[in-house]
PAMAR-395704 format. One record per residue (C-alpha): residue number from 1; residue in three letters; x, y, z. Coordinates in nm, 2 decimals. Each point is the difference from the previous one (the first is absolute). Layout:
% PAMAR-395704
PT     i    aa       px       py       pz
PT   NUM   ALA        X        Y        Z
...
END
This chain:
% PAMAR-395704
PT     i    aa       px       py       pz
PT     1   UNK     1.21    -0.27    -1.36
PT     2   UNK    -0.15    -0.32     0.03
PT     3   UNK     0.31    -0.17     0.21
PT     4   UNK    -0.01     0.30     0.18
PT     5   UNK    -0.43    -0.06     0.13
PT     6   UNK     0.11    -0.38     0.06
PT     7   UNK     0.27     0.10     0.21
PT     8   UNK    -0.23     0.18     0.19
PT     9   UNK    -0.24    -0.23     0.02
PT    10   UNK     0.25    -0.23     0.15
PT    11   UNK     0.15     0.24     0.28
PT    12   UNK    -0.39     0.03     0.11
PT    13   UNK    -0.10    -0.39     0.05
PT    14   UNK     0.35    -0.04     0.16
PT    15   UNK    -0.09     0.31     0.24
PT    16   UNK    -0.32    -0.14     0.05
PT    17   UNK     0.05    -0.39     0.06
PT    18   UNK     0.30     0.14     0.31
PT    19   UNK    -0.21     0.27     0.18
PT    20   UNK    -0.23    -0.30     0.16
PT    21   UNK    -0.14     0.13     0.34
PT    22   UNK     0.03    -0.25     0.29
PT    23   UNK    -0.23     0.03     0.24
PT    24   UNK     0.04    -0.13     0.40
PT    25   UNK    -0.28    -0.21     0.23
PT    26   UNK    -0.02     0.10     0.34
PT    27   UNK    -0.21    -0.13     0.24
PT    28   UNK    -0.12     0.15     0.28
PT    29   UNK     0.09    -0.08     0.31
PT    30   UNK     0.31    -0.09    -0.12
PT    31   UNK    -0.02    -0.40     0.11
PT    32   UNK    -0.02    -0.32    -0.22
PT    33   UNK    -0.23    -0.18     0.22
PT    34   UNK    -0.33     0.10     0.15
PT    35   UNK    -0.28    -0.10     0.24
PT    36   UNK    -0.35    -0.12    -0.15
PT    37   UNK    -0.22     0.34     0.00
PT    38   UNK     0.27     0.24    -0.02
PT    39   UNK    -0.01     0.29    -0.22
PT    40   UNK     0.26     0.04    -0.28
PT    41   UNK     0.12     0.22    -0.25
PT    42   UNK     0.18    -0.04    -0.30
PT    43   UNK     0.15     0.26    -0.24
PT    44   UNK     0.13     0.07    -0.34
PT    45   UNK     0.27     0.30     0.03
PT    46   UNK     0.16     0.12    -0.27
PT    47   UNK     0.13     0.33    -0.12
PT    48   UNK    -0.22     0.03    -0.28
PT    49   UNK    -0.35    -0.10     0.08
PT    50   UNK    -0.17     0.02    -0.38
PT    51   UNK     0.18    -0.40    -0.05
PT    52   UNK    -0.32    -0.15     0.10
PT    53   UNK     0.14    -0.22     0.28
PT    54   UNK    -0.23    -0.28     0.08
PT    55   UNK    -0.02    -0.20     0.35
PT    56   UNK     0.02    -0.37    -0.11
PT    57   UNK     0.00    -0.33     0.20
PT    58   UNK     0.06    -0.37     0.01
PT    59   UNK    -0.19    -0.21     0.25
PT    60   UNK    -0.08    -0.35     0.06
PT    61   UNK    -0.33     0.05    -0.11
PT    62   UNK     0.07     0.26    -0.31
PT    63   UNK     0.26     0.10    -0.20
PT    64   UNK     0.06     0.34    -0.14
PT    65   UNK    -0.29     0.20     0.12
PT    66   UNK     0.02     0.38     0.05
PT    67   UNK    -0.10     0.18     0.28
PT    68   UNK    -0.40     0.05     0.03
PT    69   UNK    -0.06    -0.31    -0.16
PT    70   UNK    -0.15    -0.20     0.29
PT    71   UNK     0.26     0.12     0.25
PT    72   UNK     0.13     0.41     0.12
PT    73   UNK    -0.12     0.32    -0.06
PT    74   UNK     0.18     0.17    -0.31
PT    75   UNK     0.10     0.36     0.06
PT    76   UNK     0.21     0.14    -0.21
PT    77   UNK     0.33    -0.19     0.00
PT    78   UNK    -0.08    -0.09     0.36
PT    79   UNK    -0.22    -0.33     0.05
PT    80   UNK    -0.12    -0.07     0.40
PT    81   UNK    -0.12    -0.30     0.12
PT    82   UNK    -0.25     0.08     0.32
PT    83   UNK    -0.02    -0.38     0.10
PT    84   UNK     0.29    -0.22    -0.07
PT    85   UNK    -0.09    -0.38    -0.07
PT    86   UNK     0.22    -0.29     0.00
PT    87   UNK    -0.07    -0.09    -0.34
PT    88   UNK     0.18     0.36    -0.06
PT    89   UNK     0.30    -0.12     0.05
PT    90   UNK     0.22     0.00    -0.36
PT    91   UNK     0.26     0.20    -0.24
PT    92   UNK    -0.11     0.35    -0.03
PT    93   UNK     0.16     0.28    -0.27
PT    94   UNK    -0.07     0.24    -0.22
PT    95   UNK    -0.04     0.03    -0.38
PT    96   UNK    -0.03     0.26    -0.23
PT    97   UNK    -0.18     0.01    -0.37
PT    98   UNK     0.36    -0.05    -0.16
PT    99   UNK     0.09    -0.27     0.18
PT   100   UNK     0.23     0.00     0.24
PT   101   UNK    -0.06    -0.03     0.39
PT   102   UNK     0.14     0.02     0.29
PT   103   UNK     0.14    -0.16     0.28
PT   104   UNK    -0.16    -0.27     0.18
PT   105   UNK    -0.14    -0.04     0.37
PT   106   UNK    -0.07    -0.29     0.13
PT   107   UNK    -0.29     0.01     0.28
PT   108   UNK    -0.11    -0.26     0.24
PT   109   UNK    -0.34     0.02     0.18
PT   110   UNK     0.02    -0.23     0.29
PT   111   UNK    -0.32    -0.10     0.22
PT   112   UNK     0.20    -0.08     0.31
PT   113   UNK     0.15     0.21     0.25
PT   114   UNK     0.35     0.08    -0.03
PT   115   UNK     0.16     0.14    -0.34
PT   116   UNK     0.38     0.17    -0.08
PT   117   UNK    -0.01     0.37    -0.10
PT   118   UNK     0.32     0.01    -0.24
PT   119   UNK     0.11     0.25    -0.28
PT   120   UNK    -0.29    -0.06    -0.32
PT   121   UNK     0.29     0.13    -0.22
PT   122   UNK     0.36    -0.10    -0.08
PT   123   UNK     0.24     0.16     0.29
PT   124   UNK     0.35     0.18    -0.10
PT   125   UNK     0.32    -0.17     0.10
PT   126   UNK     0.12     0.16     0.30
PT   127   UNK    -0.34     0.16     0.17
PT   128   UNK    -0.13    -0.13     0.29
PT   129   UNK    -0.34    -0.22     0.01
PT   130   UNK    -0.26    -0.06     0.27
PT   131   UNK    -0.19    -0.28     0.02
PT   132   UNK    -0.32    -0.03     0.25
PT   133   UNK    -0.15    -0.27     0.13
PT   134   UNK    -0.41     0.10     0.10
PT   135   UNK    -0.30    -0.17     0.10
PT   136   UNK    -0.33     0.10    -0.07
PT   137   UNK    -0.18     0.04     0.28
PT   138   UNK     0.32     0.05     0.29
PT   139   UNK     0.27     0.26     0.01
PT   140   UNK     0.27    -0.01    -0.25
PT   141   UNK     0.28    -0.02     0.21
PT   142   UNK    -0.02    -0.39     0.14
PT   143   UNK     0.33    -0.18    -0.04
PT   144   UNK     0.03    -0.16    -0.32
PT   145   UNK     0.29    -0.26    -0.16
PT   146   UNK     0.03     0.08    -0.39
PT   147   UNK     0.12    -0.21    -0.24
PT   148   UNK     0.21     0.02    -0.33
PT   149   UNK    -0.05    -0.30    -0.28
PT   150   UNK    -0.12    -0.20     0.31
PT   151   UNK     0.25     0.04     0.25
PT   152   UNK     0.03     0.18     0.28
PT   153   UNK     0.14     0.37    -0.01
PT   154   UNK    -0.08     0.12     0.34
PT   155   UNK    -0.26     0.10     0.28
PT   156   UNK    -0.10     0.29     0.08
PT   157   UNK    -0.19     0.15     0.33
PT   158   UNK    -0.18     0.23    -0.21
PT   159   UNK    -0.12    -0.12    -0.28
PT   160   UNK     0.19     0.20    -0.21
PT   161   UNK     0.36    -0.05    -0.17
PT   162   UNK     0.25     0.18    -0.21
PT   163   UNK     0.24    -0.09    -0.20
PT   164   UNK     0.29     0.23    -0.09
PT   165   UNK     0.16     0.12    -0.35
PT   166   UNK    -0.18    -0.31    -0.15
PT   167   UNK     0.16    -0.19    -0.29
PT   168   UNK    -0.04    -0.22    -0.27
PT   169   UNK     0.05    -0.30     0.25
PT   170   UNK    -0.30     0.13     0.19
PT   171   UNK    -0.27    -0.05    -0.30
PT   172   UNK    -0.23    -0.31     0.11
PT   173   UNK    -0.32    -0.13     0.13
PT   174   UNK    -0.10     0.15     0.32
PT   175   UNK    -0.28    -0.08     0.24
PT   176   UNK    -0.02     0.01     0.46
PT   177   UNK    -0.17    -0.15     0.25
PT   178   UNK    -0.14     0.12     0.27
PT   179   UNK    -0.08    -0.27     0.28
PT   180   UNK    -0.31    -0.09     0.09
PT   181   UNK    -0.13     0.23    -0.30
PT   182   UNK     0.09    -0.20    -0.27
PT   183   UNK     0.25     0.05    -0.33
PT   184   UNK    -0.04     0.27    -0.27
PT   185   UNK     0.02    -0.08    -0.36
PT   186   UNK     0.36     0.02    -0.19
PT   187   UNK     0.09     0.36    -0.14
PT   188   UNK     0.29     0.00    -0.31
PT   189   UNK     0.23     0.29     0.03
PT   190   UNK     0.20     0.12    -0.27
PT   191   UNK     0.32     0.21     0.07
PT   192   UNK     0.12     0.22    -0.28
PT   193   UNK     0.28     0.20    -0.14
PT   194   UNK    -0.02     0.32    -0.07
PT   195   UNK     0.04    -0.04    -0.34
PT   196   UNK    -0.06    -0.36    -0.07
PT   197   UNK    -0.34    -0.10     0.09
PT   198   UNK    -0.04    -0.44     0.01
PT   199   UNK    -0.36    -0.14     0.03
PT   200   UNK    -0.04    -0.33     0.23
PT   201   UNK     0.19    -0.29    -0.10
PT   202   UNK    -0.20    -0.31    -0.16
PT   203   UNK    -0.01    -0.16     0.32
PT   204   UNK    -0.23     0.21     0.16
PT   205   UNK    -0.30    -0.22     0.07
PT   206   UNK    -0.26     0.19    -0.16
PT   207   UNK    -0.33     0.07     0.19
PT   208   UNK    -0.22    -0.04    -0.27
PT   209   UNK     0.09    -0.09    -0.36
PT   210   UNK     0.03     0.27    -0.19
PT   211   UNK     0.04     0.03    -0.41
PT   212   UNK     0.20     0.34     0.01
PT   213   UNK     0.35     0.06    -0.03
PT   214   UNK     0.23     0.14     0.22
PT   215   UNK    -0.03     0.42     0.03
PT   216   UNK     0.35     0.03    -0.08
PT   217   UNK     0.02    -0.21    -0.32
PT   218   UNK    -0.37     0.08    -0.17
PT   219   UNK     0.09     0.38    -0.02
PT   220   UNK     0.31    -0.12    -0.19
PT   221   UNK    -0.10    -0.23    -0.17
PT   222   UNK    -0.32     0.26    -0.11
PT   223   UNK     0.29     0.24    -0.06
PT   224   UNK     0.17    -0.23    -0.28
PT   225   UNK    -0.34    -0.09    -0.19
PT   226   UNK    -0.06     0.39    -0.05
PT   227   UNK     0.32     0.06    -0.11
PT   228   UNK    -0.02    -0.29    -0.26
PT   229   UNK    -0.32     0.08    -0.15
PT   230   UNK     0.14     0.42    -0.05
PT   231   UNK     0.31    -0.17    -0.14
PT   232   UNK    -0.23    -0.20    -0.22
PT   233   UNK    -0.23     0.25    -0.09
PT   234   UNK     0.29     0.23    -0.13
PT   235   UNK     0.15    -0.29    -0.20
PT   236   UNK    -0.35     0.00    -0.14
PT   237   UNK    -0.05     0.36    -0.09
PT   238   UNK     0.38    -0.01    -0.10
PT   239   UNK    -0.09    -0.29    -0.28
PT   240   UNK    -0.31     0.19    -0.05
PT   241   UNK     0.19     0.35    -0.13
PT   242   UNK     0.23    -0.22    -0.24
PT   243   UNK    -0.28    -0.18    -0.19
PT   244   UNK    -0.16     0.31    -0.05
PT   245   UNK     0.35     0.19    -0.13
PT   246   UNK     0.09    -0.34    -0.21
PT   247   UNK    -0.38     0.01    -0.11
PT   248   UNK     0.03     0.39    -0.14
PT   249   UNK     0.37    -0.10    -0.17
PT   250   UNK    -0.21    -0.27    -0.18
PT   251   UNK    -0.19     0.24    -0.16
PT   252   UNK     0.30     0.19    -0.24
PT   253   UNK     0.10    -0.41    -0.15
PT   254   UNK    -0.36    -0.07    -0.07
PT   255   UNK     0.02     0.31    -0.25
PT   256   UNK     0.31    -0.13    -0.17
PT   257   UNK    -0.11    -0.30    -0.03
PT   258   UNK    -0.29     0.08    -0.21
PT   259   UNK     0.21     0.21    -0.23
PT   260   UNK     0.24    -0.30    -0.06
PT   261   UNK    -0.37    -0.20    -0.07
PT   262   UNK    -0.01     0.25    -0.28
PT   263   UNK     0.35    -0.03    -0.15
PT   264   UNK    -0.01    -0.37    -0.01
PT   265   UNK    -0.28     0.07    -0.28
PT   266   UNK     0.25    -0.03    -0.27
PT   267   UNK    -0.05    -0.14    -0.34
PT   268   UNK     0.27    -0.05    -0.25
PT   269   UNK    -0.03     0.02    -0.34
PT   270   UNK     0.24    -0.16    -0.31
PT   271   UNK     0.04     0.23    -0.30
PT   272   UNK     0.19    -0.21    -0.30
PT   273   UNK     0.16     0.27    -0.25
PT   274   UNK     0.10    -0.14    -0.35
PT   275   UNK     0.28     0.27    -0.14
PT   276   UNK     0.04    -0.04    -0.39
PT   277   UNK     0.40     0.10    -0.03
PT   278   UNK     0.16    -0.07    -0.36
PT   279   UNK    -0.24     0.05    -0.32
PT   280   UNK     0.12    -0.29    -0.13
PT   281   UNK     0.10    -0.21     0.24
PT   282   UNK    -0.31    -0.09     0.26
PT   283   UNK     0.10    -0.06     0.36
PT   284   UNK    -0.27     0.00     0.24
PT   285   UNK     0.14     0.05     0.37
PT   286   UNK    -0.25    -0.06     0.27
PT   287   UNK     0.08     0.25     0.32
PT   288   UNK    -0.19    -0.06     0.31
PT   289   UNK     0.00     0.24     0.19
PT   290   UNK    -0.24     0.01     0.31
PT   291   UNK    -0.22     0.33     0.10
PT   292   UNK    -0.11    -0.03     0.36
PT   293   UNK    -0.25     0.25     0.12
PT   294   UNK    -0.16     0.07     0.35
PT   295   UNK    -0.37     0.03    -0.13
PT   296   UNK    -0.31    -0.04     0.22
PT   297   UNK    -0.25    -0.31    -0.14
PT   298   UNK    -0.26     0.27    -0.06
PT   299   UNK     0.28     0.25    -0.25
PT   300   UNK     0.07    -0.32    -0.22
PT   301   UNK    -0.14    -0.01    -0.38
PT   302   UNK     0.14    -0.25    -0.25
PT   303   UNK     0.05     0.04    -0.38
PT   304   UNK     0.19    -0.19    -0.26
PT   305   UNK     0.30     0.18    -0.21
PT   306   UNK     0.12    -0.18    -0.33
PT   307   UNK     0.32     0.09    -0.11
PT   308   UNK     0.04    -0.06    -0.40
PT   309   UNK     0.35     0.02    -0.21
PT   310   UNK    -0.07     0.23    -0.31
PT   311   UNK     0.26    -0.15    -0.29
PT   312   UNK     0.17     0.25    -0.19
PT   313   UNK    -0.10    -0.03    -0.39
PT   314   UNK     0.28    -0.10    -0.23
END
């Protein structure tokens, strides 16, 4: 019965530590970099909403502060920002009361006048992506150049260019230039699989410096601790059961121990018989013989017993 509950016990922290919810940042409009004084909102979506996903950040200025504390407007899982500053500029995810979070955006809040409206999340291989080149104050469609790692991709009349059934080859820093206007910040874009998500590589010249992990690795990593500490705390209640058991199989030898106490309370005795044989010839013969007896200390009395050899008269 009892291997039977630990079993159980063990299907149900394994069950538990693999149904972790993950939960998905969007940000709305979809664009990694914004004007100063535009109006943003982020958003925690997830299938089940009672995980208690919370809107965190990292900035230059503050590290891991959640949304209402001195920047956005918590509602629900959805966090606006009415006025966005410079200094918002950072890492922004979500993270729940068990600990894992989500994946990360990076926003850039520029004060000048051009910026690059590219995907905020990680593209599939093979779709299509449009990247737009805007001022803030002119029409969005003045010819820009854009740029990939530095160099030159193309120009475009419009301000506006696509790039077909992207690949792997196309993740990199991204930024434009529209003349006469100015340069927009760089952008990172992250091309997929469909299957086989990969975050930024090292390289990636971080905006701001930032203490958290990579999205892809922390829920993993996350992942492993839980499962170690249910495979731990089964070992424990395991090792728990079997000192109990060994502790109630004690209790039978503690019993027979204390009746062997009582049999070692043995006291031996010597009895010397003198047997008279011939009349007339005396021969004493001494037999020892030895009487053991398994008495208590308390059922012990002593006595003395003379033994005398009656002569026959002549």
């Amino acid at each position: 019965m009892k291997e039977t509950s630990v079993l159980c016990l063990l299907f149900l922290i394994s069950l538990l530590s693999c149904t972790t919810n993950q939960a998905r940042l969007t940000v709305s409009p979809s664009s990694s970099q914004f004007f100063k004084g535009d109006f943003v909102s982020l958003s925690c979506e997830e299938d089940d909403s009672s995980a208690g996903w919370t809107l965190r950040r990292n900035t230059s200025k503050r590290q891991k502060t959640q949304c209402g504390d001195g920047w956005g407007k918590p509602a629900g899982l959805i966090c606006n920002i009415s006025y966005i500053d410079t200094w918002d500029s950072g890492v922004y995810w979500c993270e729940s009361r068990e600990g894992p979070i989500s994946n990360m955006v990076n926003l850039t809040v520029t004060g000048g006048s051009v910026i690059l409206q590219s995907p905020v999340l990680p593209v599939m291989e093979g779709d299509d992506v449009t990247l737009l080149c805007k001022t803030k104050t002119t029409p969005s469609n003045l010819p820009a150049a854009f740029y990939k790692d530095g160099s030159l991709i193309r120009k475009q009349p419009t301000g506006h260019m696509t790039i077909q059934h992207v690949s792997r080859s196309d993740e990199g820093l991204y930024k434009c230039d529209i003349s006469g206007h100015g340069e927009s910040p760089s952008s990172w874009i992250t091309v997929t699989g469909e299957h086989t998500p990969t975050p930024p590589p090292t390289s990636t010249p971080p905006l701001i410096n930032t203490s958290i992990p990579a999205p892809a690795s922390v829920p993993l990593l996350l992942h492993m601790l839980i499962s170690f500490a249910s495979v731990c705390i089964v070992v424990l209640l395991v090792l728990l059961v079997l000192l109990v058991r060994r502790c109630v199989h004690r209790k039978p030898e503690a019993d027979i121990v204390g009746e062997d106490d009582i049999i070692t309370d043995v006291m031996y005795s010597d009895v010397k018989t003198t047997i008279h044989q011939q009349p007339i010839r005396r021969s004493t013969e001494t037999d020892s013989a030895v009487v053991y007896s398994a008495v208590r200390t308390e059922d012990v009395s002593y006595g003395q017993t003379t033994i005398r050899t009656r002569r026959p008269r002549l």
